[in-house]
FIKOLZA-1660 file (N, C-alpha, C; in steps of 0.1 Angstrom, whole numbers, plus 5000, padded with zeros to 4 digits):
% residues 144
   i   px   py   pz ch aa at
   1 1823 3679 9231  A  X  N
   1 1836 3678 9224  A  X CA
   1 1835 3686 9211  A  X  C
   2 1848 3694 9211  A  X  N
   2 1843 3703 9201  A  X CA
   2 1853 3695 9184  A  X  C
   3 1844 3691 9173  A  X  N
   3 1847 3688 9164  A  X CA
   3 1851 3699 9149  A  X  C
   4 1866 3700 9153  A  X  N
   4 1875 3707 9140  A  X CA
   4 1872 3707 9129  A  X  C
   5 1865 3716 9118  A  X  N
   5 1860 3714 9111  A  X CA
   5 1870 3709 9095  A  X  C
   6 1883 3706 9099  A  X  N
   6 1895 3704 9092  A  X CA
   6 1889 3686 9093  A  X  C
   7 1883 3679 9104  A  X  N
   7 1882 3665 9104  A  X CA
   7 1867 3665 9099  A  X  C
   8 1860 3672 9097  A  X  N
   8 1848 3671 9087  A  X CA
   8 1849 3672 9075  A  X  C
   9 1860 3677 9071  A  X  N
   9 1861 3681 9055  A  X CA
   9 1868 3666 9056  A  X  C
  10 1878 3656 9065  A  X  N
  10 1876 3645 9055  A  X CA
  10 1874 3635 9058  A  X  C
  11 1863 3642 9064  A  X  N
  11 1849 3626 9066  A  X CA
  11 1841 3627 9052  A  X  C
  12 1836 3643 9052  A  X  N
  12 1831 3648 9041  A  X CA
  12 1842 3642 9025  A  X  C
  13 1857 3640 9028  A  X  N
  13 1864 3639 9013  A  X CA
  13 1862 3621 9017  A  X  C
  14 1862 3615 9026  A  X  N
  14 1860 3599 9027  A  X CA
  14 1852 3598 9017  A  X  C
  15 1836 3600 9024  A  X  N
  15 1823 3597 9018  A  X CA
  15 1827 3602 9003  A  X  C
  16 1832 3612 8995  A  X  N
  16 1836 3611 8985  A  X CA
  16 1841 3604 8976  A  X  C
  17 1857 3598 8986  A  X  N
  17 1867 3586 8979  A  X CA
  17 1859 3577 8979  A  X  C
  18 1849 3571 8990  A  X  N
  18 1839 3558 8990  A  X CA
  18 1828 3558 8984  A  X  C
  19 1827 3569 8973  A  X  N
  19 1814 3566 8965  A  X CA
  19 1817 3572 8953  A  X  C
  20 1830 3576 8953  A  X  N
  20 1835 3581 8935  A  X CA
  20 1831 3567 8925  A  X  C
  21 1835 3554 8932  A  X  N
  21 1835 3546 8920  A  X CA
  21 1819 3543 8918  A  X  C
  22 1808 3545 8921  A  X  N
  22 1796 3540 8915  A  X CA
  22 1792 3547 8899  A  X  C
  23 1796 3562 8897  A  X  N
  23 1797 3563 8878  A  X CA
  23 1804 3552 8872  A  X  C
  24 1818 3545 8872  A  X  N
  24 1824 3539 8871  A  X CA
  24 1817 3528 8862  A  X  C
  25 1808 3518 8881  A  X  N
  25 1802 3512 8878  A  X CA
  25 1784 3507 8872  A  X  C
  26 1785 3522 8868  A  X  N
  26 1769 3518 8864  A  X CA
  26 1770 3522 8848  A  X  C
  27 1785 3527 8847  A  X  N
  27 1791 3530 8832  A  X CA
  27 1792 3519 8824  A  X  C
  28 1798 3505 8836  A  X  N
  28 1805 3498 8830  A  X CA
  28 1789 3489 8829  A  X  C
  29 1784 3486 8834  A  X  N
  29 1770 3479 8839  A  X CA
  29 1760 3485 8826  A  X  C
  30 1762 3498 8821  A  X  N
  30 1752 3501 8811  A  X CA
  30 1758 3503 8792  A  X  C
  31 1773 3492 8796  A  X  N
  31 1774 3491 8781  A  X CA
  31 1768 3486 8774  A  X  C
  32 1770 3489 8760  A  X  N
  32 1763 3484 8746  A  X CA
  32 1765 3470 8748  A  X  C
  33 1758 3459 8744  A  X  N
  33 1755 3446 8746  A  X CA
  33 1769 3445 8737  A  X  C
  34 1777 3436 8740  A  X  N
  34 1788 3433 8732  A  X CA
  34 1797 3442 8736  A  X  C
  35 1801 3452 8743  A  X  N
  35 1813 3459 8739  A  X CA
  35 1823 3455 8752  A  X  C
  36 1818 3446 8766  A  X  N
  36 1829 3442 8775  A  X CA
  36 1829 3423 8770  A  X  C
  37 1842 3420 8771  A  X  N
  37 1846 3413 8769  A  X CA
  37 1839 3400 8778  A  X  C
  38 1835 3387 8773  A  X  N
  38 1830 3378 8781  A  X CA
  38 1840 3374 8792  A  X  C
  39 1835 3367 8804  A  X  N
  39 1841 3355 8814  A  X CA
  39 1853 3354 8812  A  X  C
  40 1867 3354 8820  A  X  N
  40 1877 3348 8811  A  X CA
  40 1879 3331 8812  A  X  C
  41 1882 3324 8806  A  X  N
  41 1885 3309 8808  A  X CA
  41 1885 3306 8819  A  X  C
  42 1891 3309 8830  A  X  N
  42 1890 3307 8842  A  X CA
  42 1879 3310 8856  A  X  C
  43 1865 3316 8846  A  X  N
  43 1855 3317 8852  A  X CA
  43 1852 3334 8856  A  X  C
  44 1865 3337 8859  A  X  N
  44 1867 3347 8865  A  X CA
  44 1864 3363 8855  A  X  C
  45 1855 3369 8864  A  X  N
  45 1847 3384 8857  A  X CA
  45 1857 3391 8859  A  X  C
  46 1867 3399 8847  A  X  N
  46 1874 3406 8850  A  X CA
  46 1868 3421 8844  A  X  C
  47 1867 3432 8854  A  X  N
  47 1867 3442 8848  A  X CA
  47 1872 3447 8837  A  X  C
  48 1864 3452 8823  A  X  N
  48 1873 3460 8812  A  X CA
  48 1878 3471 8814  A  X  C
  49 1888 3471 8805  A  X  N
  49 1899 3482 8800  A  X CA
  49 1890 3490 8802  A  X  C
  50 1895 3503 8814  A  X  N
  50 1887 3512 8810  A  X CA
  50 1886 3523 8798  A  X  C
  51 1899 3520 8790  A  X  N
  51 1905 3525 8776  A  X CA
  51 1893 3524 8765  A  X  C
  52 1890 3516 8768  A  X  N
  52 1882 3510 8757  A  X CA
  52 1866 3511 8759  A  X  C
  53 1861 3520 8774  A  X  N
  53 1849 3523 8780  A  X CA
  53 1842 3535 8772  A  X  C
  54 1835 3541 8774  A  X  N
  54 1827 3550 8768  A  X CA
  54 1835 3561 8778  A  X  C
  55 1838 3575 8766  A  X  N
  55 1846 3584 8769  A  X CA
  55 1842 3589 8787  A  X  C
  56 1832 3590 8793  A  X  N
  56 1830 3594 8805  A  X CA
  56 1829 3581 8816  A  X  C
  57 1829 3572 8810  A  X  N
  57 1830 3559 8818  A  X CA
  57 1846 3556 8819  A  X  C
  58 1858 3561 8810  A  X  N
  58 1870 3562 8815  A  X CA
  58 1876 3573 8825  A  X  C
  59 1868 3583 8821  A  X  N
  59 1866 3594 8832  A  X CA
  59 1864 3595 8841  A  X  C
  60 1853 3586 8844  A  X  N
  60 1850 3583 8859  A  X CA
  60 1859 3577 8867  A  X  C
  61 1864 3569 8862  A  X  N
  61 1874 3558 8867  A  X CA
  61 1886 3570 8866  A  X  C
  62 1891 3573 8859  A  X  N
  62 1907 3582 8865  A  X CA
  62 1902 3594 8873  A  X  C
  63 1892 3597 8874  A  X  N
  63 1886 3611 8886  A  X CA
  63 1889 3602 8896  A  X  C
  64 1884 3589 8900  A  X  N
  64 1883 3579 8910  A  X CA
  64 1898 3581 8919  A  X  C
  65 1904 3573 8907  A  X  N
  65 1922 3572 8909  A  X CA
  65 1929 3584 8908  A  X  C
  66 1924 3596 8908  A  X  N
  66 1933 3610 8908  A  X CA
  66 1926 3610 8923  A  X  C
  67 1914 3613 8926  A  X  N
  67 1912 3617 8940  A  X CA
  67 1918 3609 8949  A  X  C
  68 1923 3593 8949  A  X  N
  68 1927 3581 8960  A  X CA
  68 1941 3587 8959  A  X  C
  69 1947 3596 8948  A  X  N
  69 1965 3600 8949  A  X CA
  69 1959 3605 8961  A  X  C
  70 1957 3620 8960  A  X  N
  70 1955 3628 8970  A  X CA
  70 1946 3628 8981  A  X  C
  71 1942 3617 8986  A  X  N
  71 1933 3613 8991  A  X CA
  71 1940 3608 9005  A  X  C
  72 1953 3600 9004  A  X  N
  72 1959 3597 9014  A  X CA
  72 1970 3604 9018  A  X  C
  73 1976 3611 9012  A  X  N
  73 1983 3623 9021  A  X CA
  73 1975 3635 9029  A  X  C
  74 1964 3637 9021  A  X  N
  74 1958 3646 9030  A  X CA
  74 1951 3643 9037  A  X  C
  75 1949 3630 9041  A  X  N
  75 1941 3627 9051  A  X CA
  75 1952 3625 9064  A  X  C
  76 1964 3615 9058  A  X  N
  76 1976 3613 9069  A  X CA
  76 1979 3630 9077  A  X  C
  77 1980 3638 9071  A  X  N
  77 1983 3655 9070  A  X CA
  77 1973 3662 9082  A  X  C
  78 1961 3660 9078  A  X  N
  78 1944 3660 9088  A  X CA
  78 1949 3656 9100  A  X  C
  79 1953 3637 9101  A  X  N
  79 1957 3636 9110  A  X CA
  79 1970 3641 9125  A  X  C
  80 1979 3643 9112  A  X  N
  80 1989 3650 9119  A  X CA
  80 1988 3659 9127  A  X  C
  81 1980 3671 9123  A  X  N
  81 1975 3685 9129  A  X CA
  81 1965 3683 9137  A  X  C
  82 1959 3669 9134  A  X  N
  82 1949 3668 9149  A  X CA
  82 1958 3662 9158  A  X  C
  83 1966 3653 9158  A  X  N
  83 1979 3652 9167  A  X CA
  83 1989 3661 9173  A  X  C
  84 1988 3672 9167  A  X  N
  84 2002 3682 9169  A  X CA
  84 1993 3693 9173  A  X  C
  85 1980 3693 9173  A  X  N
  85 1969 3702 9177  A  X CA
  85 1976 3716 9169  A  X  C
  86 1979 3715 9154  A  X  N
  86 1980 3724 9142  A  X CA
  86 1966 3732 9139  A  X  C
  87 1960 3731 9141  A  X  N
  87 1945 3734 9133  A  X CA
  87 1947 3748 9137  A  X  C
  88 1947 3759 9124  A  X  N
  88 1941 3775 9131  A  X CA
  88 1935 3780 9113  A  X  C
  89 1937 3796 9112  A  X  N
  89 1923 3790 9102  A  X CA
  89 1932 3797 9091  A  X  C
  90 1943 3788 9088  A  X  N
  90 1949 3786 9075  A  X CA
  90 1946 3770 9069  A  X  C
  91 1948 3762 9079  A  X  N
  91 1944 3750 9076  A  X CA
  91 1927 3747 9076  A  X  C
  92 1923 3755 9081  A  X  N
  92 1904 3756 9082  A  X CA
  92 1906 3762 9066  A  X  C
  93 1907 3768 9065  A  X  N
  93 1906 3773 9047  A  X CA
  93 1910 3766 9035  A  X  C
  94 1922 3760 9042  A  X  N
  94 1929 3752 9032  A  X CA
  94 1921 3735 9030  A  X  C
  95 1918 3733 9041  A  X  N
  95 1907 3721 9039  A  X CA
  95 1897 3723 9030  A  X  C
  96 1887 3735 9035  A  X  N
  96 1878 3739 9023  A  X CA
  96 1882 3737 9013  A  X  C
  97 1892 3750 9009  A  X  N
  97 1896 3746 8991  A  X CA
  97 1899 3732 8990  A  X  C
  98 1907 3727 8993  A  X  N
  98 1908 3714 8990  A  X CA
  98 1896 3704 8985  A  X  C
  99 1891 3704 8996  A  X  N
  99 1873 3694 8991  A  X CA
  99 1868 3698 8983  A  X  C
 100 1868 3717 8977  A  X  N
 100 1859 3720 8972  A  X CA
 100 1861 3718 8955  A  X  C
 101 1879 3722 8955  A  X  N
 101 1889 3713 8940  A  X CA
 101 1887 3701 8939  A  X  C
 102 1887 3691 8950  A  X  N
 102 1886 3676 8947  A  X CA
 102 1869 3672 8940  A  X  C
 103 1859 3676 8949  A  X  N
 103 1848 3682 8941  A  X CA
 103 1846 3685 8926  A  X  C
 104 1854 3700 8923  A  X  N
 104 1852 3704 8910  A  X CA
 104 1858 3694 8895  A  X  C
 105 1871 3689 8904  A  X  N
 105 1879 3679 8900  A  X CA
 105 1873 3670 8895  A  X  C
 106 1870 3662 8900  A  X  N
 106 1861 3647 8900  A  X CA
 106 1849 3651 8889  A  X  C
 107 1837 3664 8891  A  X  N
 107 1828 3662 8884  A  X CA
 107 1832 3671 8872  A  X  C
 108 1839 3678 8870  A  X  N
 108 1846 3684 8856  A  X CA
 108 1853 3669 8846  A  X  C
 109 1862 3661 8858  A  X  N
 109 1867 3654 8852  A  X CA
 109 1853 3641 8846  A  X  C
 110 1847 3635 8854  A  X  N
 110 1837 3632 8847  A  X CA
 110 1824 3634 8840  A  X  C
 111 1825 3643 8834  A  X  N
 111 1818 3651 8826  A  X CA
 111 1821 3658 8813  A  X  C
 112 1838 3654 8816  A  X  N
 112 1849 3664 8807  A  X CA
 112 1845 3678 8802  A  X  C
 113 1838 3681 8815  A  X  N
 113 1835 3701 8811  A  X CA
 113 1854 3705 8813  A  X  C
 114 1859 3699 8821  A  X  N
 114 1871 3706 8824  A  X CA
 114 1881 3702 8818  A  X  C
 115 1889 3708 8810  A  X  N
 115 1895 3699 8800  A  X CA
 115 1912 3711 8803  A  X  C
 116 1920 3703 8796  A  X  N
 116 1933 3709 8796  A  X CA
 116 1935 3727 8793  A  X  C
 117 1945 3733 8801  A  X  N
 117 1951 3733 8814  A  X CA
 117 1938 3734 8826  A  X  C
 118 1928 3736 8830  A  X  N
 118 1919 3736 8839  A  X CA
 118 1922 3725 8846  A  X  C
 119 1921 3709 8842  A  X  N
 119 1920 3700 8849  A  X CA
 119 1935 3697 8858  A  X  C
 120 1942 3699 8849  A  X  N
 120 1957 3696 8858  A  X CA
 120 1959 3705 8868  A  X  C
 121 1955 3721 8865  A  X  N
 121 1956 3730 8873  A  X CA
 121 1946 3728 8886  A  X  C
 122 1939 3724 8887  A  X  N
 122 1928 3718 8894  A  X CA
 122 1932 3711 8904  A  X  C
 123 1942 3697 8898  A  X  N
 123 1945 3692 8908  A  X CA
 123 1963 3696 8911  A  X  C
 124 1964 3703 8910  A  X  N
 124 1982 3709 8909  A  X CA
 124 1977 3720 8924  A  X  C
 125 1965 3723 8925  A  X  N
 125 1960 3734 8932  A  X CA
 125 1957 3725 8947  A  X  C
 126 1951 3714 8939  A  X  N
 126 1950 3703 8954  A  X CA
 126 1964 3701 8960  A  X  C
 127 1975 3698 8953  A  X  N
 127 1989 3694 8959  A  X CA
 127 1994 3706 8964  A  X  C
 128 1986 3719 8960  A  X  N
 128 1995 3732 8968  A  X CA
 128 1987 3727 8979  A  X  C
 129 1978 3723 8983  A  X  N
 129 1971 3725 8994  A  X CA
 129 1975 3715 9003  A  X  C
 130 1979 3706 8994  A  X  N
 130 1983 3695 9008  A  X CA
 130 1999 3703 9012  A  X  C
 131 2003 3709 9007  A  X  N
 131 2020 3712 9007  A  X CA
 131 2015 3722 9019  A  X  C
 132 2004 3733 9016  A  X  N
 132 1998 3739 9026  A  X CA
 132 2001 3733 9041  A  X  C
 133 1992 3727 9040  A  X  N
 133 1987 3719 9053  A  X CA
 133 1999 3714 9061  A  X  C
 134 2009 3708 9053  A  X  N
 134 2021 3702 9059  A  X CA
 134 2030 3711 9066  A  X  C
 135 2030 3725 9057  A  X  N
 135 2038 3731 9065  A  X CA
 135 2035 3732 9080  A  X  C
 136 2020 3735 9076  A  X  N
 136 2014 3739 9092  A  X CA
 136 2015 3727 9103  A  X  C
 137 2017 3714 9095  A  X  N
 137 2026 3705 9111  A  X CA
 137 2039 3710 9112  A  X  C
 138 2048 3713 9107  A  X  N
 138 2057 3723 9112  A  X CA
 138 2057 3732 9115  A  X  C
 139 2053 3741 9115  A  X  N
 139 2048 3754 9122  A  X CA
 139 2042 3752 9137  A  X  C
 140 2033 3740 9139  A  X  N
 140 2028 3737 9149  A  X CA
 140 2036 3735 9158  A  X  C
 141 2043 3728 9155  A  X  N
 141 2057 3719 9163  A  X CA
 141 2066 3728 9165  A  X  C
 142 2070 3742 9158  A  X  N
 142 2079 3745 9158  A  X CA
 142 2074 3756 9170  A  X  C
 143 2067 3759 9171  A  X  N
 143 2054 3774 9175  A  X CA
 143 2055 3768 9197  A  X  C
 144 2058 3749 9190  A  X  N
 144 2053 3740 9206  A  X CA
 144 2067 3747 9216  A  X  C
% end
């Protein structure tokens, strides 16, 4: 069975979305003694503000939540074209760039090498790609 390399790019962006938060967590796990707030009254560990985390430990965490925006339309999108049998190699291209932005995205963003306009454009470049992709389930449909 021949495997579309449009559904590898997002198995490949899954394993992504499902392992973005471990910076996150070893950010939050290797603060300064004192700087997350104890237990609340009710026993309960609540995660800190990540406002208040160390400049790349809030980083981590909005790379996390910028990639989960885009993370479910273009996966719904993936699907669609594997349904409507869309796949030709505009959407083969457009998957690449996609992973390879959400990629650059994520470790620019946690790292803050990539800083304003790069980073927005970055992901402004991912939403052209999903707008990409969409057309091509209409095109597909339209082509049927």
């Amino acid at each position: 069975m021949d495997f579309p390399t449009e559904l590898g790019i997002l198995t490949c962006l899954t394993i992504l979305a499902a392992s973005l938060w471990i910076p996150y967590i070893v950010g939050v796990n290797t603060a300064p003694e004192g700087s997350i707030p104890a237990d609340a009254p009710d026993g309960f560990h609540r995660p800190p503000d990540p406002a208040f985390q160390r400049p790349w430990v809030h980083r981590a965490y909005r790379a996390h939540l910028n990639l989960l925006e885009q993370f479910l339309p273009f996966a719904v999108i993936v699907f669609l074209l594997d349904r409507v049998g869309g796949f030709n190699a505009v959407t083969y291209w457009t998957c690449i760039a996609f992973f390879w932005l959400r990629v650059a995205h994520a470790v620019g963003y946690t790292t803050g090498l990539t800083k304003f306009p790069a980073r927005p454009i970055i992901f402004t470049l991912g939403w052209v790609c999903i707008l990409v992709l969409a057309s091509q389930v209409f095109m597909g449909r339209l082509a049927s």
